[in-house]
C-alpha beads as a LAMMPS data file, in Angstrom:
LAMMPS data file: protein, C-alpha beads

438 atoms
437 bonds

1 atom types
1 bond types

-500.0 500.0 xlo xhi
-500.0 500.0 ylo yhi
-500.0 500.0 zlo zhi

Masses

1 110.0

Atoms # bond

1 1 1 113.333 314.022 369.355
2 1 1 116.679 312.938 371.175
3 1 1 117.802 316.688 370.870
4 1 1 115.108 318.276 372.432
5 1 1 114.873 315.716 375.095
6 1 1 118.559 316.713 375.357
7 1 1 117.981 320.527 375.759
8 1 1 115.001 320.100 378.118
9 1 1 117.520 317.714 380.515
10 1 1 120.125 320.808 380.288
11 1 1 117.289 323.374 380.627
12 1 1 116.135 321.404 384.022
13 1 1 119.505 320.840 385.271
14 1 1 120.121 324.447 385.093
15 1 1 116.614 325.518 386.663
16 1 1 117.837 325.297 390.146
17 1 1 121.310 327.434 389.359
18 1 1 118.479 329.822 387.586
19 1 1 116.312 330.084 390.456
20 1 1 118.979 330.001 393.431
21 1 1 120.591 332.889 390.881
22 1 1 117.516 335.205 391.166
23 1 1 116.753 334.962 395.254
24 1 1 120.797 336.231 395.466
25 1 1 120.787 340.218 396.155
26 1 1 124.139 341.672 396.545
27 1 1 123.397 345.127 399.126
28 1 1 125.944 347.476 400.619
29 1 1 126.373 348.676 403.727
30 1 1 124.331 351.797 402.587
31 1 1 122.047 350.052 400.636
32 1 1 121.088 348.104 403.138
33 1 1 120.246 350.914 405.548
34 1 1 118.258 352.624 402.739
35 1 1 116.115 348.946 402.558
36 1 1 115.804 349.243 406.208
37 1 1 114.189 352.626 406.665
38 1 1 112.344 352.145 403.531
39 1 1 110.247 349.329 404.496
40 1 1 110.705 349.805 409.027
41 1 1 107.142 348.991 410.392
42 1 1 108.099 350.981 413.440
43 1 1 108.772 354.015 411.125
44 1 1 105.595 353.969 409.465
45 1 1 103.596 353.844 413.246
46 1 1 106.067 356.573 413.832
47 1 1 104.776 358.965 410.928
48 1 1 101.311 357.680 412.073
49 1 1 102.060 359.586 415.512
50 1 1 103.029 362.800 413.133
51 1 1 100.138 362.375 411.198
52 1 1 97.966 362.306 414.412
53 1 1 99.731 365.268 415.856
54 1 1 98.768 367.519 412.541
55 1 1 95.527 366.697 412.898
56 1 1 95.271 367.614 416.405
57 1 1 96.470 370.970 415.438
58 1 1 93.925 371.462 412.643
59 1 1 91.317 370.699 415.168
60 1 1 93.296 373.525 417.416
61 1 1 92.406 375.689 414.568
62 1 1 89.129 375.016 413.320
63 1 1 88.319 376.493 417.379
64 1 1 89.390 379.867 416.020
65 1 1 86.916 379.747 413.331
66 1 1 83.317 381.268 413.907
67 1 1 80.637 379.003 415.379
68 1 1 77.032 378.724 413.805
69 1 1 73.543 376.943 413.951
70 1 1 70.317 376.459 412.318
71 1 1 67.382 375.029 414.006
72 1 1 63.601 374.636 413.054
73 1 1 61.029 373.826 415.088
74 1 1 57.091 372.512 414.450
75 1 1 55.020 373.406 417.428
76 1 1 51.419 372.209 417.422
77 1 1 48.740 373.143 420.383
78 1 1 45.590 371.388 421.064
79 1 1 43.065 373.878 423.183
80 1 1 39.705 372.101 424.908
81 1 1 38.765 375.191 427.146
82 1 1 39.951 378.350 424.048
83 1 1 37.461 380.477 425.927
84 1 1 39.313 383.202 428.115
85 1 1 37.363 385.963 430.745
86 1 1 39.221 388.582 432.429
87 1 1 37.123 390.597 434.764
88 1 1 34.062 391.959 433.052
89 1 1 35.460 392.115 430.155
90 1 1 34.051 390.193 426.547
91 1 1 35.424 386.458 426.353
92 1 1 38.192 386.103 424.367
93 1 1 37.999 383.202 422.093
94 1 1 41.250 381.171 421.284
95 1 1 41.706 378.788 418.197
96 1 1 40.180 374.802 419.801
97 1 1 44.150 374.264 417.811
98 1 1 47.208 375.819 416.889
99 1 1 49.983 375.369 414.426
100 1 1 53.794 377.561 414.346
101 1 1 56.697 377.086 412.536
102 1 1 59.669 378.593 414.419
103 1 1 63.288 379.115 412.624
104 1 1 66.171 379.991 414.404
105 1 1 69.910 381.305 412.701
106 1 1 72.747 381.985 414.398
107 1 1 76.111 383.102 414.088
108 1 1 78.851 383.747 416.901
109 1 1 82.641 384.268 417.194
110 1 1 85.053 384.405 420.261
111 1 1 87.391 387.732 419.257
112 1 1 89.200 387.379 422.748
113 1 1 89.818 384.411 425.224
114 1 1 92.549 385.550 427.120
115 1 1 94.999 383.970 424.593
116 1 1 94.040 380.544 425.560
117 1 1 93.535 379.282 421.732
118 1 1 97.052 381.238 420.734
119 1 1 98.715 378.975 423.865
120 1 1 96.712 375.927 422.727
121 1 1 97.809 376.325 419.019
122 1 1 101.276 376.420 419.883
123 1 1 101.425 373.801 422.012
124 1 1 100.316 371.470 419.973
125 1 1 102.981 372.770 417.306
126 1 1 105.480 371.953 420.004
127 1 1 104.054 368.193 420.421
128 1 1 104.155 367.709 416.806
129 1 1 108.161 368.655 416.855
130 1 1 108.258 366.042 419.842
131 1 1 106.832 363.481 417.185
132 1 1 109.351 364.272 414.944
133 1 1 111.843 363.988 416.420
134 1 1 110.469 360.082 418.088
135 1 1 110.479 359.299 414.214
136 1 1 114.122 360.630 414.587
137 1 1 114.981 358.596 416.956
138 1 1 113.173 355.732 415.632
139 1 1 115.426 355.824 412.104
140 1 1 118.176 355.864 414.183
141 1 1 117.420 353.098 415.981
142 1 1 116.546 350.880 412.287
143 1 1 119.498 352.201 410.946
144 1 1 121.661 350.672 413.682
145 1 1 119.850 347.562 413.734
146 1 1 120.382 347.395 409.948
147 1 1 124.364 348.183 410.352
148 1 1 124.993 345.203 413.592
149 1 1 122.904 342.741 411.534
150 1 1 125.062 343.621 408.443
151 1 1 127.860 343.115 410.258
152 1 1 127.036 340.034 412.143
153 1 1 126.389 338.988 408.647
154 1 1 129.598 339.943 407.917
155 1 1 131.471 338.433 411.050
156 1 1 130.092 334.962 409.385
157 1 1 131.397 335.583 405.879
158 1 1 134.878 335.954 406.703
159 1 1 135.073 333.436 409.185
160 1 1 133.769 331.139 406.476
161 1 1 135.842 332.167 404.037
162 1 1 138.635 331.655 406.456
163 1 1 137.634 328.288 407.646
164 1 1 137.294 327.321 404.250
165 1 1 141.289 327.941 403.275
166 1 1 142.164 326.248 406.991
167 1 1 140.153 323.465 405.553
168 1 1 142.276 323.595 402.233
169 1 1 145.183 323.850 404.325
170 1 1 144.815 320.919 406.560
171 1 1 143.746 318.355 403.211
172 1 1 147.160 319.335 401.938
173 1 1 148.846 318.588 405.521
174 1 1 146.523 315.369 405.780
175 1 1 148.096 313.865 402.388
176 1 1 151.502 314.508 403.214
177 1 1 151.103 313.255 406.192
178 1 1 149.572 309.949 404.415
179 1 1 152.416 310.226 401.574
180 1 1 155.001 310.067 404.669
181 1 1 153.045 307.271 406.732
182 1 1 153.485 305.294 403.193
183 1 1 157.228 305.868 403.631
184 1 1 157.273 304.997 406.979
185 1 1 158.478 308.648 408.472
186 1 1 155.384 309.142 410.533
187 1 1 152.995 307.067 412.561
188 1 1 149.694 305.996 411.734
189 1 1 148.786 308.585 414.792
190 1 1 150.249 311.632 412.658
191 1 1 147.575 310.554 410.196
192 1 1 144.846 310.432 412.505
193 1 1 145.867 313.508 414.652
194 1 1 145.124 316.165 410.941
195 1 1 141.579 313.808 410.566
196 1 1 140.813 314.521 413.751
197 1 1 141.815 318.093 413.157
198 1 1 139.822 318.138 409.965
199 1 1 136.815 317.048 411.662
200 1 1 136.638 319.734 414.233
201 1 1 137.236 322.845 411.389
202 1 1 134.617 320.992 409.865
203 1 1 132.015 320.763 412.767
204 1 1 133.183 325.191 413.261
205 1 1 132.264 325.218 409.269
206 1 1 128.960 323.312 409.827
207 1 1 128.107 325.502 413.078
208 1 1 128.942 328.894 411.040
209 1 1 127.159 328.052 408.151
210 1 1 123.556 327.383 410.350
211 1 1 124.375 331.066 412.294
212 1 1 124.838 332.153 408.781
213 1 1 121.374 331.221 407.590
214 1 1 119.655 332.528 411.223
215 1 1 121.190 336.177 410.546
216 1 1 120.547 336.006 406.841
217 1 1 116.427 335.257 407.531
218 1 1 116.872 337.921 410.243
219 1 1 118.489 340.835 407.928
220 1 1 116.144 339.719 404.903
221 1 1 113.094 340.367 407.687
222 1 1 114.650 343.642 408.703
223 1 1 115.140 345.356 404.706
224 1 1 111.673 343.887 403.764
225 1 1 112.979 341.295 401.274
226 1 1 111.632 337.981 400.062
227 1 1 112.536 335.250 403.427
228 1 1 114.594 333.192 400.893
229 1 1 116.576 335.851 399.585
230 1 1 120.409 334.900 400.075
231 1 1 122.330 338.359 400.807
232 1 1 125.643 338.918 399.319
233 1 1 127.510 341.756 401.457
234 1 1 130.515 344.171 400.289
235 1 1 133.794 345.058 402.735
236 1 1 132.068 347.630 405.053
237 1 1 135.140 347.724 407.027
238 1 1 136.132 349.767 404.158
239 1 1 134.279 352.773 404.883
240 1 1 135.932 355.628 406.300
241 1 1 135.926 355.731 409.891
242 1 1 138.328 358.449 410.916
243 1 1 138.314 359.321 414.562
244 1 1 137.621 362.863 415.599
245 1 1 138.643 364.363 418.739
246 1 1 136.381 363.008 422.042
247 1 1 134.887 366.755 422.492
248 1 1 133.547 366.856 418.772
249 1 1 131.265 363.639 419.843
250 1 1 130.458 365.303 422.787
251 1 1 129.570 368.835 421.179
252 1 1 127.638 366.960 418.560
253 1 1 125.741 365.200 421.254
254 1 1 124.404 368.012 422.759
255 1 1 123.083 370.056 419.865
256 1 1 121.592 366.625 417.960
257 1 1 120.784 364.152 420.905
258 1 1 116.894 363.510 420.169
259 1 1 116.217 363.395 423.965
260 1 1 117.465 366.955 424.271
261 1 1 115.615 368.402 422.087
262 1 1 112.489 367.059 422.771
263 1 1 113.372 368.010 426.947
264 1 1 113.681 371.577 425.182
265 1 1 110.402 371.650 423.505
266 1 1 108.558 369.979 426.413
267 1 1 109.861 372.981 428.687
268 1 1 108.345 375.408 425.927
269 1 1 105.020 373.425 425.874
270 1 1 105.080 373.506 429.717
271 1 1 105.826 377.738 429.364
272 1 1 102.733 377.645 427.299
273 1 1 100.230 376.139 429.608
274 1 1 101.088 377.935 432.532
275 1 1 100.120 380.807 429.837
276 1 1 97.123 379.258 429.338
277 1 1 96.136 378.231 432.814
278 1 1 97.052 381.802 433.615
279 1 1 94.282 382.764 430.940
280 1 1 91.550 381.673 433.230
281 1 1 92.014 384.718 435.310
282 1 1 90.859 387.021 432.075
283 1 1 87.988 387.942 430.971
284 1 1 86.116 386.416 427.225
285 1 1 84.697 388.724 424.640
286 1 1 82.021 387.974 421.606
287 1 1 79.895 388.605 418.938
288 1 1 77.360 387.006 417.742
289 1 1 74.345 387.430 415.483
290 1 1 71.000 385.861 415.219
291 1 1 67.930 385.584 412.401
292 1 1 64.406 384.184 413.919
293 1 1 61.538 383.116 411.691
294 1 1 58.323 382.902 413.700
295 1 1 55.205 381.776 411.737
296 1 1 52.233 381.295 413.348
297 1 1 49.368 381.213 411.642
298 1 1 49.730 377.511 410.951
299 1 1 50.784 377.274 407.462
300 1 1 53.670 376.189 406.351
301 1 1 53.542 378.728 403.525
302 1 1 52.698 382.304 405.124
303 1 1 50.832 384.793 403.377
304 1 1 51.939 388.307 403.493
305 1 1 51.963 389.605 406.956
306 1 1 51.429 386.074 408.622
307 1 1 55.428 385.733 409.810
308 1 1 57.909 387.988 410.938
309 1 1 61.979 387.612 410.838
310 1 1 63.353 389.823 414.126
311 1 1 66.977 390.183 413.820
312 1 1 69.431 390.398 416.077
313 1 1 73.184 391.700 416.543
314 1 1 74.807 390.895 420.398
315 1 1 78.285 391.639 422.556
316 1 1 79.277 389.311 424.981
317 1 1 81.921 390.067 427.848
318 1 1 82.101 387.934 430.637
319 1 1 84.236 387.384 433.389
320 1 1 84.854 384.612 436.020
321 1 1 86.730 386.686 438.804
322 1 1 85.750 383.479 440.875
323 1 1 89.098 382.123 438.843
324 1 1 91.520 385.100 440.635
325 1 1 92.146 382.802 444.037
326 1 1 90.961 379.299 442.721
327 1 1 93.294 379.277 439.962
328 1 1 96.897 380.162 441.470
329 1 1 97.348 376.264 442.507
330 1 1 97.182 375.147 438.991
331 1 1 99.488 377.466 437.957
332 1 1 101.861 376.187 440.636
333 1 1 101.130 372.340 439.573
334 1 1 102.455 373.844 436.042
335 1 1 105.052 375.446 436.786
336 1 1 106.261 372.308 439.251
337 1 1 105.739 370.321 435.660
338 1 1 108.209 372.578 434.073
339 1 1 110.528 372.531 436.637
340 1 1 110.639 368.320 436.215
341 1 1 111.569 368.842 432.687
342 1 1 114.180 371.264 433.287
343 1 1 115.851 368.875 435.982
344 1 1 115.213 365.603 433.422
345 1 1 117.484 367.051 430.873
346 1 1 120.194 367.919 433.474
347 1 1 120.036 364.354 434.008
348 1 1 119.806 363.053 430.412
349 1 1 123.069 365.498 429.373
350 1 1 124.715 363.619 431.932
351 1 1 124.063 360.285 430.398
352 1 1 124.534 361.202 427.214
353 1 1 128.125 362.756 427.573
354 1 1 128.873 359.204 429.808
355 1 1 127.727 356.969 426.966
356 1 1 129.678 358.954 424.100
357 1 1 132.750 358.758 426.169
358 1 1 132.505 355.439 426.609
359 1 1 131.814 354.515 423.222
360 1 1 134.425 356.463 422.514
361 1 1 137.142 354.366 424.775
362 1 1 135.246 351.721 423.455
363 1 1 135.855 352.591 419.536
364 1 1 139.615 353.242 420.617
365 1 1 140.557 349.783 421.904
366 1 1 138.797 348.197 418.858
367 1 1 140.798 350.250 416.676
368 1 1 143.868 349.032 419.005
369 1 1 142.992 345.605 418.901
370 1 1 142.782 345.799 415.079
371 1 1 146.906 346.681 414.802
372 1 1 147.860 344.147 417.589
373 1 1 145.833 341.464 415.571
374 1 1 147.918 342.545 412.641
375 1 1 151.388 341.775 414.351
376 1 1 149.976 338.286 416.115
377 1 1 149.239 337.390 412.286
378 1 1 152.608 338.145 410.808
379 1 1 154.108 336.153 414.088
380 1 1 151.849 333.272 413.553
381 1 1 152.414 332.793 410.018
382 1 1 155.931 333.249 410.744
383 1 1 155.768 330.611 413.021
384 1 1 153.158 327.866 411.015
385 1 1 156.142 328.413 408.247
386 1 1 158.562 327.135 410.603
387 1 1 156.800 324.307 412.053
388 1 1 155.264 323.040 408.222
389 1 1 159.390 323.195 407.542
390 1 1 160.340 321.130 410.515
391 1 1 157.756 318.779 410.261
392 1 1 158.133 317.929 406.724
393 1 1 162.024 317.778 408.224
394 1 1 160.395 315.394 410.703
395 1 1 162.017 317.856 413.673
396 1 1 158.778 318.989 415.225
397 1 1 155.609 316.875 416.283
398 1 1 152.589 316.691 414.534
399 1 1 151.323 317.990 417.887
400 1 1 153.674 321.263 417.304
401 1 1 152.573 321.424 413.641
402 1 1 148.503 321.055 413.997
403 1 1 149.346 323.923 417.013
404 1 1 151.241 326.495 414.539
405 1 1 147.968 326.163 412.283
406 1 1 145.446 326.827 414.537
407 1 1 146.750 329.632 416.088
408 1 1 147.000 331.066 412.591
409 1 1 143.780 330.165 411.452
410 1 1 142.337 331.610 415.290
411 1 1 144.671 334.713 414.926
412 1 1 142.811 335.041 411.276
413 1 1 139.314 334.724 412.437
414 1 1 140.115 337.361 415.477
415 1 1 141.524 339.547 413.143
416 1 1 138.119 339.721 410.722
417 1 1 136.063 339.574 413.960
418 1 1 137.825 342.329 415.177
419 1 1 137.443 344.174 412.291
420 1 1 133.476 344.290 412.253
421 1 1 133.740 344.646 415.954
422 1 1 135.668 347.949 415.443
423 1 1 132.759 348.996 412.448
424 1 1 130.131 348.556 415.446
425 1 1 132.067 350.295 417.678
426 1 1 132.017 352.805 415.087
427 1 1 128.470 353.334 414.291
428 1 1 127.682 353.054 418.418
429 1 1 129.626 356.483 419.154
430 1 1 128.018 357.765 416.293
431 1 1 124.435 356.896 417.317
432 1 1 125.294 357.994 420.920
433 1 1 125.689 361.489 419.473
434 1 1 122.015 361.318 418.320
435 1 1 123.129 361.310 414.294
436 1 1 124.678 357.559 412.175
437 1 1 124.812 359.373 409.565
438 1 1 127.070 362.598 408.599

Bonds

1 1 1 2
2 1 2 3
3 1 3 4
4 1 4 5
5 1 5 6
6 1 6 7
7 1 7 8
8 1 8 9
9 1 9 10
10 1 10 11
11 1 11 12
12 1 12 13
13 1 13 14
14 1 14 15
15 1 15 16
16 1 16 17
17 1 17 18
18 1 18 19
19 1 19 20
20 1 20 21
21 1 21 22
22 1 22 23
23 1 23 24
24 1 24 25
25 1 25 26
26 1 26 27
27 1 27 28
28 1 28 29
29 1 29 30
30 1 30 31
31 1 31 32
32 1 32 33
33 1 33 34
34 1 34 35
35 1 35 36
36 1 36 37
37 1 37 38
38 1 38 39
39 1 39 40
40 1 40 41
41 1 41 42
42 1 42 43
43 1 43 44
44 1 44 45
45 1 45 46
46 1 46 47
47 1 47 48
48 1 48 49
49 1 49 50
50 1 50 51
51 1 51 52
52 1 52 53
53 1 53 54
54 1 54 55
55 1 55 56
56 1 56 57
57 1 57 58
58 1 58 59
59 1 59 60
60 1 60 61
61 1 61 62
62 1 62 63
63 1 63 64
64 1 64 65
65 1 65 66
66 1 66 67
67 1 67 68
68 1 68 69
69 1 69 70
70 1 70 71
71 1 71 72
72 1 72 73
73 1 73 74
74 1 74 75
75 1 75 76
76 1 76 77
77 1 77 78
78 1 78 79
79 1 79 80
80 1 80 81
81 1 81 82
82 1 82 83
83 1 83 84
84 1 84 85
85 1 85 86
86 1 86 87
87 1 87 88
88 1 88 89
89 1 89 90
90 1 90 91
91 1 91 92
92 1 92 93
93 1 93 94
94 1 94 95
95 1 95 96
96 1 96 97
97 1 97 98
98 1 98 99
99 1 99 100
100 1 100 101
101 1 101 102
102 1 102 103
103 1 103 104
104 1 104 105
105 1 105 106
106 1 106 107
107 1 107 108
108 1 108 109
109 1 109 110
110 1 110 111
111 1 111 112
112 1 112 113
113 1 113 114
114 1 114 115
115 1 115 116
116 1 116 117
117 1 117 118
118 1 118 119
119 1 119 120
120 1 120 121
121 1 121 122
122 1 122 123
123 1 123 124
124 1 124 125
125 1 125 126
126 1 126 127
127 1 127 128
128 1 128 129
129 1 129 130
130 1 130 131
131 1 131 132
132 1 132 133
133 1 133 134
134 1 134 135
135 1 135 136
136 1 136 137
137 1 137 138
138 1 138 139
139 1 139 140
140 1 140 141
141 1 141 142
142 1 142 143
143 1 143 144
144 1 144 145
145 1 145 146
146 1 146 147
147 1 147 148
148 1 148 149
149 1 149 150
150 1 150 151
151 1 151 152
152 1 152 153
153 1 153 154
154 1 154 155
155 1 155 156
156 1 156 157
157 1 157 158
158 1 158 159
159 1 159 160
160 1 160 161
161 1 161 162
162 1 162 163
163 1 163 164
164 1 164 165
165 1 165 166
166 1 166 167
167 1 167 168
168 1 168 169
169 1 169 170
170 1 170 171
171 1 171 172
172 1 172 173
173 1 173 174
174 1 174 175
175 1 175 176
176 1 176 177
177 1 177 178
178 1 178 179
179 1 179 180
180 1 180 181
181 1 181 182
182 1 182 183
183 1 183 184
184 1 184 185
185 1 185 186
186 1 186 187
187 1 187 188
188 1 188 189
189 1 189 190
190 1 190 191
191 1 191 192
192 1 192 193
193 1 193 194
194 1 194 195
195 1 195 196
196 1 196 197
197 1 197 198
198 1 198 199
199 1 199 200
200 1 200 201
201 1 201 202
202 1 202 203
203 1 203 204
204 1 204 205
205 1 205 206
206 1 206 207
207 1 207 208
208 1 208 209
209 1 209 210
210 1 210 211
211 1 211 212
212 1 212 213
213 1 213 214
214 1 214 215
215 1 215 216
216 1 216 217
217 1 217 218
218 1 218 219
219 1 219 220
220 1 220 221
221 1 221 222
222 1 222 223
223 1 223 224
224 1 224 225
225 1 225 226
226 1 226 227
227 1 227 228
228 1 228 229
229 1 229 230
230 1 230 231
231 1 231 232
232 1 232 233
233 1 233 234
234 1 234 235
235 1 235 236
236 1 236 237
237 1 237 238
238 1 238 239
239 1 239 240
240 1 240 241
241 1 241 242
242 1 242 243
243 1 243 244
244 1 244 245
245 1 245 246
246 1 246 247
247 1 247 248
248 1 248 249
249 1 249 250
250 1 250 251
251 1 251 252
252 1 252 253
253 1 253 254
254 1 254 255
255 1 255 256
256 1 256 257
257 1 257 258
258 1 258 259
259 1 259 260
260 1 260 261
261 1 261 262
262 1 262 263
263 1 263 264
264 1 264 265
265 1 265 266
266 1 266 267
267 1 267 268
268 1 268 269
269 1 269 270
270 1 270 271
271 1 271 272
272 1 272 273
273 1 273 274
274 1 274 275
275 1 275 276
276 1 276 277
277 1 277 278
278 1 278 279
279 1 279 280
280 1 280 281
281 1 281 282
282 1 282 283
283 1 283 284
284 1 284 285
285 1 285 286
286 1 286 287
287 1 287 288
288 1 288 289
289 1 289 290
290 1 290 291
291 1 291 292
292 1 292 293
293 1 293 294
294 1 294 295
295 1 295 296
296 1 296 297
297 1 297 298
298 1 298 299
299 1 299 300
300 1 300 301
301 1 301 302
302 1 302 303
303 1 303 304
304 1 304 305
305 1 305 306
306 1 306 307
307 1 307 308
308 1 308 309
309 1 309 310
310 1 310 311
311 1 311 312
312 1 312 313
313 1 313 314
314 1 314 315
315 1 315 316
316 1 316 317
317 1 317 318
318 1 318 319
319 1 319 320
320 1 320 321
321 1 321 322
322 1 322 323
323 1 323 324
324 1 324 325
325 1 325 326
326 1 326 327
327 1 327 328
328 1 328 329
329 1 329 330
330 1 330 331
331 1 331 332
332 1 332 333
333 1 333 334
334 1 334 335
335 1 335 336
336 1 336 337
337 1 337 338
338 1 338 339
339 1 339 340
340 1 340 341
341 1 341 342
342 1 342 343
343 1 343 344
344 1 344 345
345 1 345 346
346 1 346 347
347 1 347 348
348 1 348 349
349 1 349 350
350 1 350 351
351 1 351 352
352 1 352 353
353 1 353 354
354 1 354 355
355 1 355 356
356 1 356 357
357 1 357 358
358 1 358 359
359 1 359 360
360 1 360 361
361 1 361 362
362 1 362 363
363 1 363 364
364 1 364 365
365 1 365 366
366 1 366 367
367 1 367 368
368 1 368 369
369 1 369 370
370 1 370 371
371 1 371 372
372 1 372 373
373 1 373 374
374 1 374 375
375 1 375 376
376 1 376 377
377 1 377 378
378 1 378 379
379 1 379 380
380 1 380 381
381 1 381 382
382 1 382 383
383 1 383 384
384 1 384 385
385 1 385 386
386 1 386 387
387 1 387 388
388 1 388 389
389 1 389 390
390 1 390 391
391 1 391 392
392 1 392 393
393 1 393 394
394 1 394 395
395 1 395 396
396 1 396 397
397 1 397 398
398 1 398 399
399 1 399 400
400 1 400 401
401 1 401 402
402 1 402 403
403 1 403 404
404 1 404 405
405 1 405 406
406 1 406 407
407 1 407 408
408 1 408 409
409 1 409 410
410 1 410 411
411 1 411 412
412 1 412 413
413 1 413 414
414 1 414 415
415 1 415 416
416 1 416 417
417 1 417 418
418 1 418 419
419 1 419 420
420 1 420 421
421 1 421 422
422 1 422 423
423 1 423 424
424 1 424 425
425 1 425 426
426 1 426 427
427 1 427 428
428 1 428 429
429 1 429 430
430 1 430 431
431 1 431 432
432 1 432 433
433 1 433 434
434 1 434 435
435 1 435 436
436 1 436 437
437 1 437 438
């Protein structure tokens, strides 16, 4: 009985580790963008919009597809005065009531509209490419949001990681600082200066740790996973990030921008309905066929000779020439349409080659501030050596020494700051061109 009670106590004590264990998911960079578009809310509205679009062009079609109707009608006539003179002529006597059954069939088809369902079909095409390319745009815009969350997420982790060894640090300056108040080298003020020192890297721990936990929630929100998931990330400094000359950016920009290429198909949707305003002006042809059924002698089921079924085969050409001087205004409103998105994307090329060069400058200085980072560290380890050996010489202050550490632990924390800064930087130029991925 004592043994199991033992193994149930182990079993429970490990329970939490257990649990905490299964709500840990480690993700890449990559991953982590794959969990993004995978489960983006916006996305799925997005492919809605696509969805709609393709349906709106299979109701374009269905116009091109022959109309027809069937209709019956019951007619029934009640006749108080059925007793008809005309001149001198014998009355004619009419039924005092009257039944007919009355069927109607009919079949037409529009073989030429001046083009206007050709125009209308392809416009719509056009509209469904513009909702493409807004889901486009829309996984760009996840993707990114999944990369600066990852790397926010990131910014945290190493500053933790480095607070954590300035925290290790400082405990061993704190007890040889105690070890030499014991022998009477330092003050009791030396002693309080690396607790007071401790404190504050503690408080920076304590403050890191709850922006951890915000940016965690948010990035577990973003990928779709469980709130209390605890995300474990990989180096995605690491990734390749070679830098290409400014013009490639630029070049790429202008042939994958998604507000380019929808300005493009716009002007070719705008081409098309000035085509099909221009249609008005031209005349409609038809055919059409129709089957009657006209019964009436009252019963619904007709002996021989009782109904007849005329038939019918029709053209129709018609032509509003009222549309030759009403219609030239429209055309101008179109073409003045057409003209605005011709101008817009003069405008928009503009902004998009000023915000690739500027992410590029942008992406260049992080870079730069990545190798001058590098030297400050080398200089300010050099110089916390030098200060840990003259204090433990009792040369320098414990004002000098607690100085020589925190510039090295700030000098570290810049350094892995500046590093995700850089992968951002990164990832901006590349978005700015229209395409994160390659």
């Amino acid at each position: 009985m004592i043994h199991r009670t033992l193994k149930l106590t182990c079993f429970a004590l490990l329970l939490p580790g257990m649990i905490y264990a299964q709500n840990v998911k480690k993700l890449t960079i990559q991953e982590a963008i794959q969990l993004g578009v995978d489960n983006s809310k916006n996305l799925k509205l997005s492919q809605n919009k696509i969805e709609q679009n393709m349906a709106q062009l299979d109701v374009v079609k269905d116009s091109a597809l022959p109309s027809a109707s069937v209709s019956a009608i019951y007619n029934h006539a009640e006749i108080p005065t059925n007793q008809l003179r005309i001149g001198g002529a014998d009355a004619i006597n009419l039924p005092k009531r009257a039944d007919a059954y009355i069927g109607l069939a009919s079949v037409s088809q529009l073989v030429y509209g001046g083009g206007k369902l050709k125009y209308a079909k392809e416009s719509t095409k056009l509209l469904a490419d513009v909702a493409r390319l807004d889901a486009d745009k829309v996984k760009e815009e996840v993707t990114f949001a999944t990369i600066d969350t990852y790397y926010a997420l990131y910014k945290l982790s190493q500053s933790h990681k480095v607070v954590d060894q300035n925290l290790e640090s400082i405990a061993s300056q704190l007890k040889q600082a105690e070890r030499f108040f014991e022998q009477g080298i330092v003050t009791k003020n030396d002693v309080l200066r690396f607790q007071l020192q401790q404190s504050n890297v503690t408080l920076t721990k304590l403050e890191i740790e709850g922006n951890q936990k915000i940016v965690n929630y948010n990035l577990d929100i973003l990928l779709g996973l469980p709130e209390d998931t605890q995300i474990e990330i990989s180096d995605p400094a690491g990734d390749a990030m070679a830098m290409e000359p400014l013009t490639n950016y630029l070049d790429r920009g202008m042939t994958t921008r998604q507000e380019l290429k929808q300005l493009d198909i716009r002007t070719k949707a705008a081409d098309y309905d000035i085509k099909s305003v221009k249609a008005n002006t031209l005349p409609t042809f038809s055919l059409g066929a129709d089957v009657y059924y006209i019964n009436p002698s009252g019963n619904f089921i007709p002996s021989n000779h009782q109904y007849i079924v005329p038939m019918t085969v029709g053209a129709t050409l018609s032509w509003n020439i009222g549309n030759l001087w009403t219609n030239k205004n429209k055309i101008s409103k179109a073409k003045i349409q057409q003209d605005e998105f011709v101008i817009q994307k003069t405008i928009q090329t503009d902004n998009v080659r000023t915000e690739i060069n500027k992410n590029y400058q942008n992406y260049q200085v992080a870079k730069n501030k990545i190798d001058v980072l590098e030297t400050s560290i080398a200089q300010a380890t050099e110089n916390d050596r030098l200060y840990s050996s003259r204090y433990k010489n009792n040369v320098a202050s414990v004002t000098d020494r607690i100085d020589a550490e925190t510039l090295l632990f700030q000098a570290k924390i810049n350094l892995e700051i500046a590093k995700a800064d850089a992968g951002i930087a990164y990832y901006t130029l590349l978005k700015s061109t229209g395409k994160i991925s390659q």
